[in-house]
C-alpha positions as CSV (number, residue, x, y, z in Angstrom):
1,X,16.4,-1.7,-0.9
2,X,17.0,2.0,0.8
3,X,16.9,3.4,-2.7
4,X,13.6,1.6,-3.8
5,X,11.9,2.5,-0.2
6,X,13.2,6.6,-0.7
7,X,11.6,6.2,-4.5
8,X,8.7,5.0,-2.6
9,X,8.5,7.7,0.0
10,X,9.2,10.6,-2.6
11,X,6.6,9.6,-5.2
12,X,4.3,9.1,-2.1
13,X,5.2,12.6,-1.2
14,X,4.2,14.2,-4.3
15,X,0.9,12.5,-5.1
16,X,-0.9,15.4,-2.7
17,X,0.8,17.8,-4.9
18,X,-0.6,16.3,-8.3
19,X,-3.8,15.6,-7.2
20,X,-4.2,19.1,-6.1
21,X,-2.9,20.7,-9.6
22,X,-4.9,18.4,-11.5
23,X,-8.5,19.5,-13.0
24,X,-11.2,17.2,-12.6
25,X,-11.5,17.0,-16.3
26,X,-15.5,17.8,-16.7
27,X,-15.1,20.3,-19.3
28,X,-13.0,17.9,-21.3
29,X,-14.6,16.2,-24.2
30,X,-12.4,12.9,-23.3
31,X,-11.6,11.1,-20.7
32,X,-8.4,9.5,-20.7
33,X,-8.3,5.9,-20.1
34,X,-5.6,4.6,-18.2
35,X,-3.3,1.5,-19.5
36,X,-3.3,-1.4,-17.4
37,X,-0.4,-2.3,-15.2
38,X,1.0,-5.4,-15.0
39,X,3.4,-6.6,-12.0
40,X,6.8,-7.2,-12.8
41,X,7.7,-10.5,-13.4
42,X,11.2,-10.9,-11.5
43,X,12.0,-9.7,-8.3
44,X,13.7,-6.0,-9.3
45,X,13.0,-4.1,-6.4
46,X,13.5,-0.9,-8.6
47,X,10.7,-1.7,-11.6
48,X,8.1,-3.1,-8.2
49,X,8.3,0.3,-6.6
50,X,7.6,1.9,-9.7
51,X,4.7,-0.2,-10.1
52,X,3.5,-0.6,-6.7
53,X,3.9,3.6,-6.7
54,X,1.6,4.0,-9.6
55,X,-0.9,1.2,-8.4
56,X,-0.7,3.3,-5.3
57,X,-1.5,6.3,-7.2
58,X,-4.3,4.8,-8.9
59,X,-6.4,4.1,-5.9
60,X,-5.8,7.5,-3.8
61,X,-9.6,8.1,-4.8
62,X,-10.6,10.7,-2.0
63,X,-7.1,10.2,-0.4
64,X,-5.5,13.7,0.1
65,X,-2.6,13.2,2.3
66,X,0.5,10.9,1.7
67,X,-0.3,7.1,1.9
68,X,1.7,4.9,4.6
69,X,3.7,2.7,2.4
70,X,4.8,-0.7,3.6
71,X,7.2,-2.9,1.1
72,X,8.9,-6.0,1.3
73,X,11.4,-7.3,-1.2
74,X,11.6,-11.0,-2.7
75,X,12.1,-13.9,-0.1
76,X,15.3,-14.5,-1.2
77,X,16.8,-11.4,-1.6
78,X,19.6,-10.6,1.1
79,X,18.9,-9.5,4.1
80,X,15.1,-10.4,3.9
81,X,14.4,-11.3,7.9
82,X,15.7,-7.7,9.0
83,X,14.0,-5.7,6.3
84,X,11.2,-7.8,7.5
85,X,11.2,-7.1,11.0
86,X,12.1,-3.1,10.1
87,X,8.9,-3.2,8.2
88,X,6.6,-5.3,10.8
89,X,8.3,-3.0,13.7
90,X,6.8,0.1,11.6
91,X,3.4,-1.1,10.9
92,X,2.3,-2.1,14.1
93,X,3.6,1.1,15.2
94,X,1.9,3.1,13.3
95,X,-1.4,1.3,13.6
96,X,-0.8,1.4,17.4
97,X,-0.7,5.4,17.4
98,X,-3.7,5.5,15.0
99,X,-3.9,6.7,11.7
100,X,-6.6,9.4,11.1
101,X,-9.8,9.1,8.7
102,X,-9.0,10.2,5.5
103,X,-5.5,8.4,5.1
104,X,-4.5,5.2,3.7
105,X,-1.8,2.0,4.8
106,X,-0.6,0.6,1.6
107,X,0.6,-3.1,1.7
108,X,2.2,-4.3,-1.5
109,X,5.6,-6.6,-2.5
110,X,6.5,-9.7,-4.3
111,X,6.5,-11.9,-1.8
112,X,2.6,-11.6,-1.1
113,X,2.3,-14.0,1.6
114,X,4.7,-12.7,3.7
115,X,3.3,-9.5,3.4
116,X,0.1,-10.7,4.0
117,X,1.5,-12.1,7.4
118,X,2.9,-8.4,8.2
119,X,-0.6,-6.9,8.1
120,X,-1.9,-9.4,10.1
121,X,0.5,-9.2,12.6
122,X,0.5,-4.9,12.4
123,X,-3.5,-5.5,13.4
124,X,-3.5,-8.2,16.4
125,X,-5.0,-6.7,19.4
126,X,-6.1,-3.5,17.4
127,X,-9.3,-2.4,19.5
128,X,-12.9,-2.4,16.7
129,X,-13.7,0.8,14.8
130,X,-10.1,2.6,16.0
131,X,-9.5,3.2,12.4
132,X,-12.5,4.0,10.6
133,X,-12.3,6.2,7.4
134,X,-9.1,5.0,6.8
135,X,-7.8,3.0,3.8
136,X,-6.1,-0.2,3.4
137,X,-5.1,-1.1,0.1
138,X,-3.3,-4.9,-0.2
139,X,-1.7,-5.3,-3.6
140,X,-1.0,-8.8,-3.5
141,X,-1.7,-12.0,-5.0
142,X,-5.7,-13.0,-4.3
143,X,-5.1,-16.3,-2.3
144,X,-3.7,-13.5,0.6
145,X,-6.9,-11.3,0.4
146,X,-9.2,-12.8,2.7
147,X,-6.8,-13.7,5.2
148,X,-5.8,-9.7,5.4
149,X,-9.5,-8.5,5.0
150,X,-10.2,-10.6,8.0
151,X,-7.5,-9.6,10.2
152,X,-7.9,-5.1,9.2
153,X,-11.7,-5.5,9.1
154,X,-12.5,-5.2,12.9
155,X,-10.7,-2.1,13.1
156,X,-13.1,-0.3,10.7
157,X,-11.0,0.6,7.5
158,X,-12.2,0.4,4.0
159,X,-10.5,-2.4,2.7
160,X,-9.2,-2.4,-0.8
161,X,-7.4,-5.2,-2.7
162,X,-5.7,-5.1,-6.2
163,X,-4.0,-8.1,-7.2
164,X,-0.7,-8.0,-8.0
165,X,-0.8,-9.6,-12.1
């Protein structure tokens, strides 16, 4: 799990750098159409940080600055309740001290629900409009969604969801 979280972290890391080499493309007779990701379908926590990275990177949009990235392994991989509690600890810290506009919290794992739980928990008691401009992006499965959109929305982000397929 340490490794998958650094992979996270790194690839995070860079995506200010690649967005800022990259040309916007509008003297370019094509654009380039991106293939569609699918989620894997065990619980590898290697090949879901690689896709959660690049779902991540797919919805920077005006996004300059590294995302927060919050990820929770399979239920029933070992060790689950610490990693858990590690990751809740975090989130409601960092919500706490206030992320500015222009950043984004990114929620995303294979065990939806519980992550679903851990955003809603990260935003009880967060005062209204405390984090407007900022970005929350749930990758998940859709049965979560509202539940999360409900809890972040009175603290003034731009929800996003992808589901997780």
């Amino acid at each position: 799990m340490n490794t998958t979280t650094r992979m996270l972290l790194v690839a995070c890391l860079s995506l200010p750098m690649l967005a800022a080499c990259q040309d916007d493309g509008a003297d370019e007779a094509a654009v380039v159409e991106q293939a569609p990701l699918t989620a894997p379908a065990d619980n590898n926590d290697d090949a879901w940080g690689n896709y959660l990275t690049e779902v991540v990177r797919r919805n920077m949009d005006d996004v300059v600055t590294s995302p927060y990235l919050y990820y929770l392994p399979a239920e029933d991989a070992e060790g689950f309740q610490g990693f858990y509690d590690r990751q809740l600890e975090k989130a409601q810290g960092d919500v706490a001290r206030g992320v500015t506009e222009g950043n984004m919290l990114a929620y995303g794992s294979p065990a939806s629900g519980r992550m679903a739980d851990l955003i809603v928990s990260a935003f009880e008691g967060v005062a209204p409009d405390t984090l407007k401009g900022v970005k929350v992006l749930f990758i998940g499965n859709a049965a979560d969604s509202a539940r999360v959109e409900a809890a972040v929305a009175p603290a003034g982000v731009n929800y996003k969801f992808v589901p997780a397929q």
